[in-house]
DRENSE-206173 format. One line per 5 residues: number of its first residue (from 1); their letters; for each residue x, y, z of C-alpha. Coordinates in nm, 4 decimals, padded with zeros to 6 digits. Example, Ala and Ser with C-alpha at 12.3 -4.5 7.8 and 13.67 -1.06 7.14 Angstrom:
<atoms>
1	as	01.2300,-00.4500,00.7800 ~ 01.3670,-00.1060,00.7140
</atoms>
This chain:
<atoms>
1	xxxxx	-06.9704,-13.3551,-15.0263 ~ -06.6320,-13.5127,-14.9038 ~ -06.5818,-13.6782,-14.5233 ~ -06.2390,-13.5069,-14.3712 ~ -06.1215,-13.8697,-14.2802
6	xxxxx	-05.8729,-13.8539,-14.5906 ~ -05.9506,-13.6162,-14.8427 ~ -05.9407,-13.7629,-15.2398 ~ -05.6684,-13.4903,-15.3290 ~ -05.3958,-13.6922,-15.1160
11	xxxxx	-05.5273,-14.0180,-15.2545 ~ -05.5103,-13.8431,-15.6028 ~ -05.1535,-13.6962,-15.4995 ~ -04.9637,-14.0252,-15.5879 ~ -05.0473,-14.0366,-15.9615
16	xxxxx	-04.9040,-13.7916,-16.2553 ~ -05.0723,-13.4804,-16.3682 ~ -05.2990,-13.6180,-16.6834 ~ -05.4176,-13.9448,-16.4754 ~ -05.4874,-13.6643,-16.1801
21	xxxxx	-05.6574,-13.4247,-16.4064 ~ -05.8925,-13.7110,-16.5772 ~ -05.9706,-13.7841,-16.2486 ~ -06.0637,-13.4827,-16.1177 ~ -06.2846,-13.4018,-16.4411
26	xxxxx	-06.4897,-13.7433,-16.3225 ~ -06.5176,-13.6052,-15.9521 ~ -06.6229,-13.2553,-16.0753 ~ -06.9244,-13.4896,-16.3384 ~ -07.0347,-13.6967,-16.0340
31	xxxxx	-07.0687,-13.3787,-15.7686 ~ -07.2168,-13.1828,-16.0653 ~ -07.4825,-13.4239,-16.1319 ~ -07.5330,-13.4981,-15.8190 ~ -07.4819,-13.2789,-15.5665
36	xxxxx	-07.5793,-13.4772,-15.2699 ~ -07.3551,-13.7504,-15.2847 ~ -07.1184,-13.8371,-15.0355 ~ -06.7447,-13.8664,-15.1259 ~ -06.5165,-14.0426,-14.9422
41	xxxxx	-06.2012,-14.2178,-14.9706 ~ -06.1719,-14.5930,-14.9404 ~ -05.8139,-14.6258,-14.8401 ~ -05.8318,-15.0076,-14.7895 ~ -05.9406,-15.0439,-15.1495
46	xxxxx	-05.7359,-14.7475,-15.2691 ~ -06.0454,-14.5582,-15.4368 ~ -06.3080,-14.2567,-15.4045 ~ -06.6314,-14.4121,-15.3083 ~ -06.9482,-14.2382,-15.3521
51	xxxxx	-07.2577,-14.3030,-15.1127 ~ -07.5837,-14.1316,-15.2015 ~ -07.8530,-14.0517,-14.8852 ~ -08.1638,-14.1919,-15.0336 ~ -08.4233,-14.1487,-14.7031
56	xxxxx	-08.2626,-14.3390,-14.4020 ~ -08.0071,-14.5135,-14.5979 ~ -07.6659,-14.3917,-14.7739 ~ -07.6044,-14.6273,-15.0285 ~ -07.2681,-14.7260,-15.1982
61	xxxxx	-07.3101,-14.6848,-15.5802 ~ -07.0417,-14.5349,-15.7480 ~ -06.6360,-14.5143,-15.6919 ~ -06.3636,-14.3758,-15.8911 ~ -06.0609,-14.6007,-15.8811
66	xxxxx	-05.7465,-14.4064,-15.9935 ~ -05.4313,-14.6705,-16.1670 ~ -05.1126,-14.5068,-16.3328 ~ -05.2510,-14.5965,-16.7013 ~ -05.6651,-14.4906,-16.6469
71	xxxxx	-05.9024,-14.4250,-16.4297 ~ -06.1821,-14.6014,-16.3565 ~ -06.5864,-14.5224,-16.2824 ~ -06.7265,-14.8121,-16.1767 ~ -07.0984,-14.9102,-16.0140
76	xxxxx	-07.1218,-15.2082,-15.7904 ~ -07.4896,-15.2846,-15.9072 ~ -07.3788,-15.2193,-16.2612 ~ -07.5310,-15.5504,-16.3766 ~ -07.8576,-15.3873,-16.2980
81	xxxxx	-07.7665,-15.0821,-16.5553 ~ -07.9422,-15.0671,-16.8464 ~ -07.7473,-15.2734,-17.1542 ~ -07.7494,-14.9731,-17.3964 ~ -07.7233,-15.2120,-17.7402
86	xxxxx	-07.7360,-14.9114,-17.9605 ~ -07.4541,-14.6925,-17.8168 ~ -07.1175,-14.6023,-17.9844 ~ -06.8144,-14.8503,-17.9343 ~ -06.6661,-14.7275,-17.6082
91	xxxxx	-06.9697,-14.6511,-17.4240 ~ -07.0659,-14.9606,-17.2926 ~ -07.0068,-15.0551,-16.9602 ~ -06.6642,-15.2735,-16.8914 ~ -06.6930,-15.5915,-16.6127
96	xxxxx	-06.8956,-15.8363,-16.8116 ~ -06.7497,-16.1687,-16.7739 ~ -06.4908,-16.0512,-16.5153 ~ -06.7261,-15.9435,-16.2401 ~ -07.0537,-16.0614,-16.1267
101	xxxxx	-07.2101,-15.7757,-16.0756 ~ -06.9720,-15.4708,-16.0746 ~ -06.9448,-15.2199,-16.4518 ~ -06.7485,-14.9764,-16.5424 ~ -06.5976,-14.6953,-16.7699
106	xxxxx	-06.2301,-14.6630,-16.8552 ~ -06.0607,-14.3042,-16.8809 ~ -05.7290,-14.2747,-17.0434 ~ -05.4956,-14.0089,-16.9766 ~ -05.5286,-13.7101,-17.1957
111	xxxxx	-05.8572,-13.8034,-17.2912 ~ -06.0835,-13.5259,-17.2282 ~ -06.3879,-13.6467,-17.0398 ~ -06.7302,-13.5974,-17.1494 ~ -06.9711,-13.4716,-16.8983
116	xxxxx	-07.2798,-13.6778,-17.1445 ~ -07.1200,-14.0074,-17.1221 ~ -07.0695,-14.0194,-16.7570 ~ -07.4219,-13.8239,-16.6274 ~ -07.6471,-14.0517,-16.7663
121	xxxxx	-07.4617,-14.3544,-16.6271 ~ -07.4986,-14.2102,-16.2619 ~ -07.8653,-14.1137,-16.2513 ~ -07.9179,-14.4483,-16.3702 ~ -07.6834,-14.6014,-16.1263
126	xxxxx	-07.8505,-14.3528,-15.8247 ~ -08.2112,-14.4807,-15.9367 ~ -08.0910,-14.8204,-15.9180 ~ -07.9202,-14.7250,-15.5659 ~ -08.2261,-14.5859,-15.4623
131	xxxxx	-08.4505,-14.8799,-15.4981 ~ -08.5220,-15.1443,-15.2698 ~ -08.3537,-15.5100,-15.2751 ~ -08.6335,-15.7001,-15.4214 ~ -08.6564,-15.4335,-15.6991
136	xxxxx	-08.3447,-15.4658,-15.7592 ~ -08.3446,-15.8968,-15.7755 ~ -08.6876,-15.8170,-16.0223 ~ -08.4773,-15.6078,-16.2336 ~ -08.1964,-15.9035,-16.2315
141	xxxxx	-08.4233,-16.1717,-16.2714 ~ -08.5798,-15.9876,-16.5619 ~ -08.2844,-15.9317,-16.7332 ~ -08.1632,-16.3113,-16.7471 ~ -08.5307,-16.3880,-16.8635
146	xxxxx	-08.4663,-16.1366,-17.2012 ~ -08.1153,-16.3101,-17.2219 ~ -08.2331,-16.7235,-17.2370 ~ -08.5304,-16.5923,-17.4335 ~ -08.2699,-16.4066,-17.6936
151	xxx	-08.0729,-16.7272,-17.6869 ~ -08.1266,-16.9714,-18.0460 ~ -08.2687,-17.2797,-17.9220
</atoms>
């Protein structure tokens, strides 16, 4: 569902036709999967965000970011997202070590996007959105326990 305030297809409008269509393959994946979200542009931060109603709230949890070279998914919680150790090269989630708690997957033009890759990152990212902020610090707080106990002493 987009808000009329400034519809993604004008924000989209700047860029050339393969960063456009790469980003309109990730905005078909994210209303596919799930159909409830809210869409709506950001135009101060020059992106799609996506909001998802989860009882009396609407959390942010997803945008789309849109540059001339790629095009970016990203999840502000994405430190929360499970680390998926046994995926292919490429499927990882970007940001670690350059954010503190924002991920993200890279698009490049041309590249034909895979409905897989992406679904499974949102559900996980709209649980995560979903849950309540001292989940969400447990989750944290267990994942830098596993990391200092994975550490040689």
């Amino acid at each position: 569902m987009a808000t009329d305030s400034f519809p993604p297809e004008a924000l989209l409008a700047g860029f050339d036709e393969p960063i456009r269509d790469v980003a309109e393959q990730i905005r078909a994946i994210v209303t596919g999967t799930l159909p409830d979200v809210i869409e709506a542009v950001r135009p101060g931060w020059r992106l799609i965000g996506y909001n998802l109603p989860v009882g009396r709230r609407t959390p942010f949890f997803a945008w789309l970011m849109v540059q001339p070279e790629h095009v970016h998914l990203g999840f502000p919680q994405g430190v929360l997202l499970p680390n998926r150790t046994d995926e292919p090269e490429g499927d990882a989630l970007e940001g670690a070590g350059i954010t503190k708690r924002a991920r993200w997957l890279t698009a490049l033009p041309g590249e034909r996007v895979a409905a897989g890759r992406y679904a499974g990152w949102l559900l996980e990212a709209a649980h995560i959105a979903g849950l309540s902020r001292s989940e969400q610090q447990a989750i944290l707080v267990d994942r830098e326990l596993q990391v200092s106990k994975s550490k040689p002493r």
